[in-house]
N, C-alpha and C positions, 0 to 999 in steps of 0.2 A: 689630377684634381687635388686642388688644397685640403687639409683637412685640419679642424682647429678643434680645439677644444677648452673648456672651463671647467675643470673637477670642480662639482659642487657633493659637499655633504654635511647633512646638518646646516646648510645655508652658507658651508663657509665656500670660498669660492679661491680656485689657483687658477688665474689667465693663463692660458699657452694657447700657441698658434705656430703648430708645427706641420710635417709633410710627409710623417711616416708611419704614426700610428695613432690610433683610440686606445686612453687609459681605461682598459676594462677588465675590472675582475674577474679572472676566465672562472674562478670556483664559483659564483654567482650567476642566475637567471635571469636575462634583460629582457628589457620590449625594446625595439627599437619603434622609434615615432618618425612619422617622414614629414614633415612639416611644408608646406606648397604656401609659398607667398605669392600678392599679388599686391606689387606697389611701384609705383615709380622707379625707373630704372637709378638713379642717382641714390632716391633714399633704399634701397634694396639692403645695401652694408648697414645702414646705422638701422633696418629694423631688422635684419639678423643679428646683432649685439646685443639691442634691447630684447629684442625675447628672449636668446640664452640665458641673459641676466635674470630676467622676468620667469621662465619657466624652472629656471633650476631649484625653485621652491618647491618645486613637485618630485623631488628628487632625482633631477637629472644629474648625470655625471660630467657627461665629456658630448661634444656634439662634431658637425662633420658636415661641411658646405657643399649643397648641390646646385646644378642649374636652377634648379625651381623655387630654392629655398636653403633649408639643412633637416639633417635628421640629428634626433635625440638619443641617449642611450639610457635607461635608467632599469634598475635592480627591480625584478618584478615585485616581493614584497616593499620596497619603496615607495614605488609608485603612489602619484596622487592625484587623480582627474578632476577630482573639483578645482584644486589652484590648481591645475592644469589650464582647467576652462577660464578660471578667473582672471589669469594671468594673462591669456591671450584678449581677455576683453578690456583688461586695464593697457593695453599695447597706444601707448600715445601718440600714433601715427593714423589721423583721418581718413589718409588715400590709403591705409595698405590693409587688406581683408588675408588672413590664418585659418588656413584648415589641415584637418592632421590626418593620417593612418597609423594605426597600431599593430605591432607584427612583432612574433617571436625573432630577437636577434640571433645570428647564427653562432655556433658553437667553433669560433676562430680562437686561433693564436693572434690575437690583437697587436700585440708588442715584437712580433719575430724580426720582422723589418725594422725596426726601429735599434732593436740590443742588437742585428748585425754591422748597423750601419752608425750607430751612434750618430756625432755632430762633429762637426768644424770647430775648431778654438774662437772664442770668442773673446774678441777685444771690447774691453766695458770703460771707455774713457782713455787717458794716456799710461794706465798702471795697473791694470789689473787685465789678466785674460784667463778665462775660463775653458778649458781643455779636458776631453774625453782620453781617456789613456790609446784608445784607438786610433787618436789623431792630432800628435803631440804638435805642440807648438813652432812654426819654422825659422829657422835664424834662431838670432841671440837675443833672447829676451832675458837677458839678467836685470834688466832694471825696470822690470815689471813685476807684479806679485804673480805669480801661477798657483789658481786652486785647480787642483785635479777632479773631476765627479764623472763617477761610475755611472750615470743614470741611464736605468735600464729603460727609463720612461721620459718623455720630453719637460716635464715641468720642471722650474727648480734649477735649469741649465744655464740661466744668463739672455738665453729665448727671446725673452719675452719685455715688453720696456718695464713692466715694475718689478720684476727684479732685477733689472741694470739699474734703475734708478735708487734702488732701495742698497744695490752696489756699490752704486760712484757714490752714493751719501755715505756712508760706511768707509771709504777709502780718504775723507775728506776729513775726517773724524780722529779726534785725538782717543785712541782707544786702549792706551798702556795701563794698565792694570784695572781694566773694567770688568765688571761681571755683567753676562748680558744672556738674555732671554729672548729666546727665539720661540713667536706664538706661531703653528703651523711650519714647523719645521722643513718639513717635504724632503727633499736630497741632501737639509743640510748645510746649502752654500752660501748661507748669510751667514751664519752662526760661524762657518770657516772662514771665510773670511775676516771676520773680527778677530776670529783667536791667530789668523797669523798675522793681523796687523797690530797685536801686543796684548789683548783683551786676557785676562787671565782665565777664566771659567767661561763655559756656556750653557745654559742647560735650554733644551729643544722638545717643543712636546708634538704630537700629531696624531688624530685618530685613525690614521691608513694604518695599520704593521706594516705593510711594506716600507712606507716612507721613515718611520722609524728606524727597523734593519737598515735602510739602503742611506741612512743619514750616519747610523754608527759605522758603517763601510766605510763609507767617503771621512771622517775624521781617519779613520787607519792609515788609510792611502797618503791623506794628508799631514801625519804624525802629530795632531794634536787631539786624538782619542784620549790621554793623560788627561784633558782638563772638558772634555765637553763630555753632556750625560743627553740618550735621547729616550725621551717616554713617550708608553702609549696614551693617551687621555686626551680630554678636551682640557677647556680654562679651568676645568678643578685645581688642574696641574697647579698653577700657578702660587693658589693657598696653600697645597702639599709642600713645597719646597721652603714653604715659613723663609724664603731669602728676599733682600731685597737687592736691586737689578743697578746697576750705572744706565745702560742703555735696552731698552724695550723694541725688540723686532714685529712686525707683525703684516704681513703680505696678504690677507684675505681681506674679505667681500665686507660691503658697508654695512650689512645685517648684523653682522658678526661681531664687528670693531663695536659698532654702536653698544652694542649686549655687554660688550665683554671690558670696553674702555674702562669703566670705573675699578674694576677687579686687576686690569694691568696697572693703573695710577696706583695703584694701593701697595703694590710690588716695586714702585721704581723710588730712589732716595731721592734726596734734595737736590735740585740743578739736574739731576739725571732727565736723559731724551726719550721719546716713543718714535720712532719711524714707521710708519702705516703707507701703505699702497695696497691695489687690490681691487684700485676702485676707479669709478671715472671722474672727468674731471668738473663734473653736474652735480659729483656727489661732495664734494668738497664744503660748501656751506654747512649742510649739517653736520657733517666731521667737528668741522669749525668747532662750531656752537657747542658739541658735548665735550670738545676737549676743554671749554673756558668754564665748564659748567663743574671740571672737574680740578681747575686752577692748574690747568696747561695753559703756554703760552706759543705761539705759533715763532718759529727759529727758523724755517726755511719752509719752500715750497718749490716744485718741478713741474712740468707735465711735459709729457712724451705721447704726439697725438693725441689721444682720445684718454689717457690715463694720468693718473695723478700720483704723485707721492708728497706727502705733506713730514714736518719733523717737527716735534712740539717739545719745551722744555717745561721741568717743572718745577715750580717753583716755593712750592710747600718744601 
């Protein structure tokens, strides 16, 4: 059975849709939610999307498709049943009726299957592939870029389409002596990616610790630890660093961007770029609107299925 998940916290949100584990903090308390849909066989995918989207206000983390529906997984101090409820009632789909079970999740190794088995290399356009050290790349790929990532967890890998596309925008990109900012760091492989396509500095913030450690790893492996820095924090980070940015990373949720856009504008120089994905491709209008509200100019736009990556210049 597939199993997908959206780290949400704090409303930020990392898409993955992978086949071997749930990101869950084994030191923390969960509920698991079992969630029983009942809708139309066709719209069944697009209202399991919208509610992970929709419930992960309630602090869910990662979730996990069944026949009947999916279950949720969330931190029991977390936890939020009133948006829980609300959320299911705002569910914009007329034929499809949400009801849930609540139940202590079990006390697993979540990730053991996943850090055995890691992933396939992963080809992201004609120049870049993304590779687990467990399952190096075959033949001669000298004239492609190879980032190496350790990741003991699936986000963050290349996976998923908006980080490919947040990729090939980044490989397309004239990035020699940029300094760049990676908001939601995670494993790390944007921010590496830049720095071996010429970018001088990186600096990557993230509120997981794990994803921090596991972002300062993957620079090692990839030898440009010299020039990238990863912190714990949210968008405070941002003002802590008093720098301003050539190019602005940012791969989480429309809540988030929206919150936090003016605070990264404020960080990036003149003609410098923001890359945002994270999100769908429904959500893009309002992106729009607050990037022009913040004298961004729209420079490109992607979608990949159901997802969007948008790239804004600016022009203050």
């Amino acid at each position: 059975m597939q199993k997908y998940g959206k780290t949400l916290k704090h409303g930020r949100i990392f898409p993955i849709f992978y086949n071997f584990a749930v990101k869950i903090n084994n030191a923390m308390k969960y509920f698991e939610v079992n969630f029983t849909i009942s809708a139309p066989l066709e719209h069944l995918h697009d209202v399991r999307d919208v509610l992970a989207a929709l419930v992960g206000e309630a602090g869910f983390e990662t979730f996990e498709e069944t026949p009947e529906g999916m279950k949720g997984y969330v931190q029991r101090d977390a936890f939020d049943k009133d948006v829980l409820d609300g959320a299911i009632d705002a569910l914009p789909f007329p034929d499809a009726h949400v009801s849930y079970e609540i139940s202590d999740a079990p006390d697993l190794d979540w990730n053991e299957q996943w850090e055995q088995e890691g992933f396939e290399p992963i080809s992201v356009g004609e120049h870049l592939i993304i590779y687990d050290g467990r399952h190096l790349p075959k033949d001669d790929q000298s004239d492609r870029l190879l980032v190496e990532i350790d990741a003991h967890l699936a986000f963050g890998t290349g996976n998923h389409a908006t980080t490919r596309m947040m990729a090939q925008a980044l490989m397309q990109m004239k990035l020699d002596g940029c300094a760049v900012l990676d908001c939601g760091t995670g494993t790390g492989v944007l921010a590496i990616i830049a720095l071996k396509r010429g970018a001088v500095e990186a600096i990557g913030y993230d509120i997981d610790e794990w994803s921090v450690d596991n972002a300062r790893h993957n620079a090692v492996i990839n030898r440009v630890d010299h020039c990238f820095t990863s912190i714990l924090g949210d968008s405070i980070v941002i003002e802590q660093t008093g720098k301003q940015f050539d190019v602005v990373l940012a791969n989480i949720n429309r809540n988030i961007l929206l919150a936090d856009m003016p605070m990264m504008c404020r960080a990036m120089k003149k003609d410098a770029f923001l890359l945002l994905s994270g999100f769908y491709v429904n959500d893009t209008d309002i992106l729009k609107a607050k990037a022009q509200e913040q004298g961004l100019s729209l420079a490109a736009e992607q979608h990949d299925g159901e997802w969007a990556c948008l790239i804004f210049k600016n022009q203050h």
